[in-house]
N, C-alpha and C positions, 0 to 999 in steps of 0.2 A: 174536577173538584178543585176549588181553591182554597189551598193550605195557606196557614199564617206566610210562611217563604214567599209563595209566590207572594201574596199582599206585599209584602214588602219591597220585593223586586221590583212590581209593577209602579208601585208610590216613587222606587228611589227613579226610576225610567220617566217617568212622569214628569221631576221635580231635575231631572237632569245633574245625582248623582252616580257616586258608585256603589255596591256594596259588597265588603270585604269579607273573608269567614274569619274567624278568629280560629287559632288550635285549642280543641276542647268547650269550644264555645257555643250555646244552643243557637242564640238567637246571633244574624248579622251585624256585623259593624257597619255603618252609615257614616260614608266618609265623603263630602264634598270633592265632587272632581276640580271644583274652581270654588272660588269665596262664591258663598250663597248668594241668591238675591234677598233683600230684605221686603218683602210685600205687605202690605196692608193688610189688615183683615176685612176681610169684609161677613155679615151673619151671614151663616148655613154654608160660608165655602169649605167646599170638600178635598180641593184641590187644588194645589197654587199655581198659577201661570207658569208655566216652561217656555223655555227661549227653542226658537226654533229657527232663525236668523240672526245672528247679531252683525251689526257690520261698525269697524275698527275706526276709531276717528282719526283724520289726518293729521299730521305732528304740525303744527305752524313752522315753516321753512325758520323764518327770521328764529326762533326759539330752540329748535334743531343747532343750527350754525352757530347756536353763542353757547349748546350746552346745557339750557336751561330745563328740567324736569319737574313735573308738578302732576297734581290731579284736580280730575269737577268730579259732581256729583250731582247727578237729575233723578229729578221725581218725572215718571212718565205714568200716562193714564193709557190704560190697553182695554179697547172693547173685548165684546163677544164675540168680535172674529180673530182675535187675539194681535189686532193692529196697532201702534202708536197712534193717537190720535190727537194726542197735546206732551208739552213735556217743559220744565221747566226748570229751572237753575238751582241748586240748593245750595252750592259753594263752591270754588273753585280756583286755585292759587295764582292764575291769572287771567284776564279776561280771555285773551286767546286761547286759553284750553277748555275754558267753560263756551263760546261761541263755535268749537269743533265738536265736542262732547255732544252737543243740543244736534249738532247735526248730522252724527253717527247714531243716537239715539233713536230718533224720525225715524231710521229706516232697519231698526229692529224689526222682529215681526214673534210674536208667541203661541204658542198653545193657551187657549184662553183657562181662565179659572174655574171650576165647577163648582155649581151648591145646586144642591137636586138634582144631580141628574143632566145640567141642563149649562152651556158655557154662559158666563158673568163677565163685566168690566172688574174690573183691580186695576190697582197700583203698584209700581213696581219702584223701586229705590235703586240704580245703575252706577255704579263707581267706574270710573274709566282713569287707567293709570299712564301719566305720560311718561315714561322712564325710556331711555335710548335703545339699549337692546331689547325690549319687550316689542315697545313701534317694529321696529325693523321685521322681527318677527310675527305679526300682526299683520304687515302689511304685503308679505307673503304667502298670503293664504288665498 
């Protein structure tokens, strides 16, 4: 039998959060394990693409060595088999982080979107943060 709980458990597993109890509280808290993705809507989707791969962009050395930290932001388009299939630049505080960004994005890979039943393309909105200790971090896994 599936109780509201589970529904929720299943959605936040899905959507690749966590979910917390509150003390005295009926219903779960829904707490982001990491900043969301922002997706697109698309009609009748049921379900929004979950990451099931991400892979880390490399820190441009010269940019590393002088200090310098910034972020990009790509729009990628993920089919029905929850692949990258295009992805493009939305902004990024310097070219070098946005030409890395594009090419840690490519080899993302998701659980695709659902509406009926049935997996869908979507779009996905990818923030990638260049900061010193987070790279190093990242690039340890």
């Amino acid at each position: 039998m599936i109780t509201p709980m589970r529904s929720v458990i299943f959605f936040a597993a899905v959507c690749g959060v966590s979910v917390l109890p509150l003390a005295g509280a009926e219903a779960p808290v829904v707490k982001p394990a990491e900043p969301a993705l922002k997706v697109a809507y698309v009609p009748g989707m049921e379900a929004p693409p979950a990451v099931v791969r991400r892979a880390a962009p490399v820190y441009p050395q010269e940019l590393r060595a002088q200090g310098v930290q910034g972020t990009a932001l790509v729009d990628a388009r993920v089919d029905s088999m929850g692949r990258v299939v295009s992805v493009e630049l939305v902004k990024a505080t310097r070219p070098e982080f946005g030409e890395r960004a594009l090419e840690a994005a490519r080899a993302w890979t998701f659980q695709p979107a659902m509406a009926q039943g049935r997996p869908i393309g979507s779009r996905v909105r990818l923030p990638f943060d260049f900061v010193m200790p987070e790279v190093a971090a990242m690039e340890r896994r």
